[in-house]
DSSP file (Angstrom, degrees, kcal/mol; ACC not computed):
  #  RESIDUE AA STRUCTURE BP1 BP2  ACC     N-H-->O    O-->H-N    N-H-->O    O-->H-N    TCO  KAPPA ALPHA  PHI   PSI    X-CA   Y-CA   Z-CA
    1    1 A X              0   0    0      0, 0.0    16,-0.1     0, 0.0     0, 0.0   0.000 360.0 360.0 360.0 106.8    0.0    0.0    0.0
    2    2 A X        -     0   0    0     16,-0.1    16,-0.2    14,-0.1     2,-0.2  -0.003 360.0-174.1 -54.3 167.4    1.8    3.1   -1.0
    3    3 A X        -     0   0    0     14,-2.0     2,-0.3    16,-0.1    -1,-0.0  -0.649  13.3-146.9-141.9-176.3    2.2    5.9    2.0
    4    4 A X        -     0   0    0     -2,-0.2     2,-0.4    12,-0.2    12,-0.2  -0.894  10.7-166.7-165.3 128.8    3.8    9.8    1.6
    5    5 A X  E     -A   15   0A   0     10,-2.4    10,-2.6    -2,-0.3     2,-0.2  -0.956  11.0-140.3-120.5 152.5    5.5   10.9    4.5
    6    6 A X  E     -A   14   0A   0     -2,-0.4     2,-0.3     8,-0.3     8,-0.2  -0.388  22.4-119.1-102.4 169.0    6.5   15.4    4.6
    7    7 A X  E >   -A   10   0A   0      6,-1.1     3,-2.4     3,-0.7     6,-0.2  -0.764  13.2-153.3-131.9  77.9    9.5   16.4    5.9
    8    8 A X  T 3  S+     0   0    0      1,-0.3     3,-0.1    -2,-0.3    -1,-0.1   0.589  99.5  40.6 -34.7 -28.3    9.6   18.7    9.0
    9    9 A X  T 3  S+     0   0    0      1,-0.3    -1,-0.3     4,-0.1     2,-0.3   0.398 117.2  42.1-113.9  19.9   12.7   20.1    8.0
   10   10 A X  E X  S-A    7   0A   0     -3,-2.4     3,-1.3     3,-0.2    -3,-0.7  -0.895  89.1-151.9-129.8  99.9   12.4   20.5    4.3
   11   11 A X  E 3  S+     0   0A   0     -2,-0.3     3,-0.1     1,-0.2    -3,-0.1  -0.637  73.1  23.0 -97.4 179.0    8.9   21.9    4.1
   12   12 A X  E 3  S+     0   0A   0      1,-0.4     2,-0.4    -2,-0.3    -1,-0.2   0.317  92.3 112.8 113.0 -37.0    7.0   21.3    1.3
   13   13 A X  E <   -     0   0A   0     -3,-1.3    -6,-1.1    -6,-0.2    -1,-0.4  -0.786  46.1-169.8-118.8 141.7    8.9   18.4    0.3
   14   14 A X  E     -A    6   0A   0     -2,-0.4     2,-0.4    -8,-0.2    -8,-0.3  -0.966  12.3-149.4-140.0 146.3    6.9   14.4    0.3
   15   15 A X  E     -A    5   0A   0    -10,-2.6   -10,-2.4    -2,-0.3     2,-0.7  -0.973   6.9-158.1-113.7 106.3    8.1   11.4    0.0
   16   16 A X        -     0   0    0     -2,-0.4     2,-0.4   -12,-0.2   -12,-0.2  -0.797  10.4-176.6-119.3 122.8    6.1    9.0   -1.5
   17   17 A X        -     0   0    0     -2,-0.7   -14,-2.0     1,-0.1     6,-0.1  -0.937  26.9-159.1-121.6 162.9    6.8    5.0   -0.9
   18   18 A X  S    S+     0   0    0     -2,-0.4     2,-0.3   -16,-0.2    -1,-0.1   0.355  86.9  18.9 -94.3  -0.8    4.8    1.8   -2.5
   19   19 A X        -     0   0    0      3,-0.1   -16,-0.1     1,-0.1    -1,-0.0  -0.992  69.6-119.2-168.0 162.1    6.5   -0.1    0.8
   20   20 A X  S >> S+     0   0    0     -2,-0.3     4,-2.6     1,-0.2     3,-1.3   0.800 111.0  59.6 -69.1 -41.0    8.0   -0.1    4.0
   21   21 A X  H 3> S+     0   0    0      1,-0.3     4,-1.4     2,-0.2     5,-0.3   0.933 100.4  57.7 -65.7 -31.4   11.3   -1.7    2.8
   22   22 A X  H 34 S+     0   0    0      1,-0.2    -1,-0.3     2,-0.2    -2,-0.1   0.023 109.3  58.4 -92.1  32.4   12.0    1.5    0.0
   23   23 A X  H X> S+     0   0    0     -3,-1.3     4,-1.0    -6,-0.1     3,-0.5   0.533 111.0  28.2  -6.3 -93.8   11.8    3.3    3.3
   24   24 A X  H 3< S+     0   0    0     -4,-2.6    -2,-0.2     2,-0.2     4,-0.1   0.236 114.6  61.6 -85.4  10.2   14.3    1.9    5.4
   25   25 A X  T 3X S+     0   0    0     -4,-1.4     4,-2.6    -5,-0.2    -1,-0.2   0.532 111.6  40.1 -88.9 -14.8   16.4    1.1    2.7
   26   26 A X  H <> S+     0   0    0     -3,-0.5     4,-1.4    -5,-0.3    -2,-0.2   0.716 114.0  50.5-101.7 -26.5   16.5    5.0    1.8
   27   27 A X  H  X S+     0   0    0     -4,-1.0     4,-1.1     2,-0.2    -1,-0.2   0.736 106.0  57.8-102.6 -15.3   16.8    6.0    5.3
   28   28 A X  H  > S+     0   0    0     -4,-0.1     4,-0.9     2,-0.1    -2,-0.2   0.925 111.8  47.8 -71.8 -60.9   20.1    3.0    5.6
   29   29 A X  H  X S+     0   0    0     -4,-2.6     4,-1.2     1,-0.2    -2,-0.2   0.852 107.9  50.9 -68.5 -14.6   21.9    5.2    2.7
   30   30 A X  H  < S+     0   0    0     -4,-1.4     6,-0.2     2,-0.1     4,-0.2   0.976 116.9  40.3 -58.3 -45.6   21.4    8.7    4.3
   31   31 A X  H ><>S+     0   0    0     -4,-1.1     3,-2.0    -5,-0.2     5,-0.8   0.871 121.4  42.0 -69.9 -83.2   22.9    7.5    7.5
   32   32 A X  H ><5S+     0   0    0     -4,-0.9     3,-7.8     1,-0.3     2,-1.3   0.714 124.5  43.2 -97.2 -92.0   26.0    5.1    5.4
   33   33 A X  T 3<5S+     0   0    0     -4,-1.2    -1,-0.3     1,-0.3    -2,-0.2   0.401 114.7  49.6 -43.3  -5.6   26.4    8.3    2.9
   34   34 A X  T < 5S-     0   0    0     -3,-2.0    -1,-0.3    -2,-1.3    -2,-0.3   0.135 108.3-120.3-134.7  -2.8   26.2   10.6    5.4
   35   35 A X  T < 5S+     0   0    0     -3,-7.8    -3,-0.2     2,-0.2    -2,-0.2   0.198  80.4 109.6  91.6 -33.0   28.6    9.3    7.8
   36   36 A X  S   <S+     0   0    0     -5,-0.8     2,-0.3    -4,-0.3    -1,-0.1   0.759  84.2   5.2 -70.1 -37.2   26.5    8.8   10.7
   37   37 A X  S    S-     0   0    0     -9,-0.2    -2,-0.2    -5,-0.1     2,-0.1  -0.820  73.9 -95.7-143.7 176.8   26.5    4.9   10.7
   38   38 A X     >  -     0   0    0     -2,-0.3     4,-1.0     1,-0.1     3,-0.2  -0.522  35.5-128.4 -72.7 151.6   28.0    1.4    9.0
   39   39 A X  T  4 S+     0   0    0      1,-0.2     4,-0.5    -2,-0.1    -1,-0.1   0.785 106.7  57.0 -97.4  14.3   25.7    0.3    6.7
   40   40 A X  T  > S+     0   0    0      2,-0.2     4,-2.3     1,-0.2    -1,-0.2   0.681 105.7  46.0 -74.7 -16.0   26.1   -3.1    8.5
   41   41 A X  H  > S+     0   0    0     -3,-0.2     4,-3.4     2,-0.2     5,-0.2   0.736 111.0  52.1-111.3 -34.2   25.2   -2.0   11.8
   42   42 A X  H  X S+     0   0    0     -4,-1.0     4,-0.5     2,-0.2    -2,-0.2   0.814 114.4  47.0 -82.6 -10.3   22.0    0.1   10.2
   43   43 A X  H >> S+     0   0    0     -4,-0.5     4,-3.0     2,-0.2     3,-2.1   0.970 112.3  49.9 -76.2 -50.3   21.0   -3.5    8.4
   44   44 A X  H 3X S+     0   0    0     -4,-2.3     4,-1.5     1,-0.2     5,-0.4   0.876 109.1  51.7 -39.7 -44.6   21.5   -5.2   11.8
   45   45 A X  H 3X S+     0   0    0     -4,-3.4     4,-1.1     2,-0.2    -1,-0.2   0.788 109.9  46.2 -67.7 -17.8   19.3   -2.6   13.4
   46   46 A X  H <X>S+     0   0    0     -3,-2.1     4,-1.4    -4,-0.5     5,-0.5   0.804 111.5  54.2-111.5 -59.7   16.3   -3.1   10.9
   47   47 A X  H  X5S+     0   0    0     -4,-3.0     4,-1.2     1,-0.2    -2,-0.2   0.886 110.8  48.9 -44.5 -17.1   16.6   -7.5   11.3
   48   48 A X  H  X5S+     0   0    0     -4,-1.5     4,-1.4    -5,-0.3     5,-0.4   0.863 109.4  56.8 -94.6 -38.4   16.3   -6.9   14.9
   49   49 A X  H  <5S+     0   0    0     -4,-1.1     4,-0.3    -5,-0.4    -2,-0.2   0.643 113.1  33.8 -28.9 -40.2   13.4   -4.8   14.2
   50   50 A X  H  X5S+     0   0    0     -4,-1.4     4,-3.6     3,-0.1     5,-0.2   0.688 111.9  57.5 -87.9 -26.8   11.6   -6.9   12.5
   51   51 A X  H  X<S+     0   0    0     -4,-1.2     4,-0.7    -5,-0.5    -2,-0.2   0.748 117.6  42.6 -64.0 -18.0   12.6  -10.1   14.4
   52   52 A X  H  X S+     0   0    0     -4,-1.4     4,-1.7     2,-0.2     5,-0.2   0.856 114.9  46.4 -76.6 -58.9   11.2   -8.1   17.5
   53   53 A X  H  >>S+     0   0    0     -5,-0.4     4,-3.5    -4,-0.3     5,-0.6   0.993 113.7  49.5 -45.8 -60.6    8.2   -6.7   15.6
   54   54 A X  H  X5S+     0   0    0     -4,-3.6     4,-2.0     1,-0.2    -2,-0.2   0.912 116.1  50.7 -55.6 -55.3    7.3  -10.7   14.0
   55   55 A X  H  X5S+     0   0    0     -4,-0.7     4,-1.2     2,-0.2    -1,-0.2   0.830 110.6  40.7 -42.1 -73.9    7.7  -11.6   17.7
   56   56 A X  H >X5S+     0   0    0     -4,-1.7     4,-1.1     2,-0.2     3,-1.0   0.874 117.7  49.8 -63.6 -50.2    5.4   -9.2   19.3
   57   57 A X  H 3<5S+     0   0    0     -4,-3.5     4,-0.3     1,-0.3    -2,-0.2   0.901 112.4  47.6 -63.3 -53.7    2.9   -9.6   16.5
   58   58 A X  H 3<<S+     0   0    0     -4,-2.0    -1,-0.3    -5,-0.6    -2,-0.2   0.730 121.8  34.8 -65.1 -21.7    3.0  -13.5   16.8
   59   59 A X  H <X S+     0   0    0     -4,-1.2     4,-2.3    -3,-1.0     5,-0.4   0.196  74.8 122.8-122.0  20.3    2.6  -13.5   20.5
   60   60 A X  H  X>S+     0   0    0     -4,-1.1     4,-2.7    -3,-0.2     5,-0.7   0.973  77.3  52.0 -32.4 -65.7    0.3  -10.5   21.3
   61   61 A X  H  >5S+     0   0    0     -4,-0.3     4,-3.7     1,-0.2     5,-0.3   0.944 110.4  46.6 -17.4 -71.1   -2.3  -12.7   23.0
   62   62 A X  H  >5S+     0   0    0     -3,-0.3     4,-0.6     2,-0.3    -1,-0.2   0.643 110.5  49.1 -42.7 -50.1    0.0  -14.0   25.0
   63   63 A X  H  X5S+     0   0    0     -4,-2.3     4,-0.6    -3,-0.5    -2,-0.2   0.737 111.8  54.6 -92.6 -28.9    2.0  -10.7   26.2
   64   64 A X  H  X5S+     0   0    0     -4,-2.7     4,-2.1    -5,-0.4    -2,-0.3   0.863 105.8  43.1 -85.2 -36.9   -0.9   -9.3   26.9
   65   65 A X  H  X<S+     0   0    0     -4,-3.7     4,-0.7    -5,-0.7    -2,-0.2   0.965 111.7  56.1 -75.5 -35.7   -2.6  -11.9   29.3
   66   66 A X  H  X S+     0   0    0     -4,-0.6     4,-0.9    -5,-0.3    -1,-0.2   0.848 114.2  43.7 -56.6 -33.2    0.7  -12.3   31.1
   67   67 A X  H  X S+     0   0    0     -4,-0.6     4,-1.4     2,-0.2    -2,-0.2   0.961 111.5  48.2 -88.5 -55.2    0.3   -8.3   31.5
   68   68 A X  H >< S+     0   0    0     -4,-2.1     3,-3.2     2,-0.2     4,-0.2   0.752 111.0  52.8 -48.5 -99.9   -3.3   -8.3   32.4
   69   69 A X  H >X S+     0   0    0     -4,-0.7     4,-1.0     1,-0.3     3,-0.8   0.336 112.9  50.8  -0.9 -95.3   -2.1  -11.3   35.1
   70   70 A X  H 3< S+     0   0    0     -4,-0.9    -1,-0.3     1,-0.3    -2,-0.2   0.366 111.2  42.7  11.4 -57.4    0.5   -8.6   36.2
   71   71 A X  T << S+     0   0    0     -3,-3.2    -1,-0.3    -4,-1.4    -2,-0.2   0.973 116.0  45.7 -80.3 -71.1   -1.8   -5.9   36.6
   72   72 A X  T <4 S+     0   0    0     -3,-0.8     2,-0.4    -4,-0.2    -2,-0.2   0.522  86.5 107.5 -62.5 -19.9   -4.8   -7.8   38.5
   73   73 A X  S  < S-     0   0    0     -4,-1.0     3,-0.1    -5,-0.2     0, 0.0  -0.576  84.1-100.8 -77.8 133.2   -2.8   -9.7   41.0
   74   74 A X        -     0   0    0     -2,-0.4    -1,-0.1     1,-0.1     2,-0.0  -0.088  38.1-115.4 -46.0 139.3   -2.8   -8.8   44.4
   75   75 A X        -     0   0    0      1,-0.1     2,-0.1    -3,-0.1    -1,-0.1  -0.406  48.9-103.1 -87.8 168.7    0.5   -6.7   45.2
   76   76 A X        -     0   0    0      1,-0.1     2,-0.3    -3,-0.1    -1,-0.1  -0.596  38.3 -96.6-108.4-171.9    2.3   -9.2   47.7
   77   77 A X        -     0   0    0     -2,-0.1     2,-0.6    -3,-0.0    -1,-0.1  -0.503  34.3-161.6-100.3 129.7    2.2   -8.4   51.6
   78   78 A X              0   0    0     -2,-0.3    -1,-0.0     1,-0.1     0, 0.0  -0.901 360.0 360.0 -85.0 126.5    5.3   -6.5   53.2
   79   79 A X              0   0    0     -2,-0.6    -1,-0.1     0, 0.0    -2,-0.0   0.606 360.0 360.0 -89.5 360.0    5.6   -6.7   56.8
């Protein structure tokens, strides 16, 4: 599903992508080209991004009754 993101510090200027990956692949060469990172360390950062994201998404249920549990359980007694 294409998106358009604006640019808070060019305004005026939109960005339009058909995907998430021509995103973060554009946002890996500003940082590489630009000095700021490796562009290994900015690939590592977007696979642990998604392996976290596929995680959360696959066990929502899950994280959330283990927080609900959390929440509702009696706090325990302190003398």
């Amino acid at each position: 599903m294409p998106f358009a993101l604006t640019s808070p510090t060019e305004p005026g200027v939109t960005r339009t992508y058909t995907a998430g990956k021509q995103l973060s692949d554009e946002n890996v060469d500003a940082r590489v080209l630009s000095g700021i990172h490796t562009r290994s360390v900015d690939e590592a950062g977007i696979t642990l991004g998604t392996n976290v994201a596929r995680y959360v998404l696959q066990n929502t249920g899950r994280l959330l009754a283990a927080r609900q549990v959390a929440v509702t359980a009696p706090a325990p007694h302190r003398p």
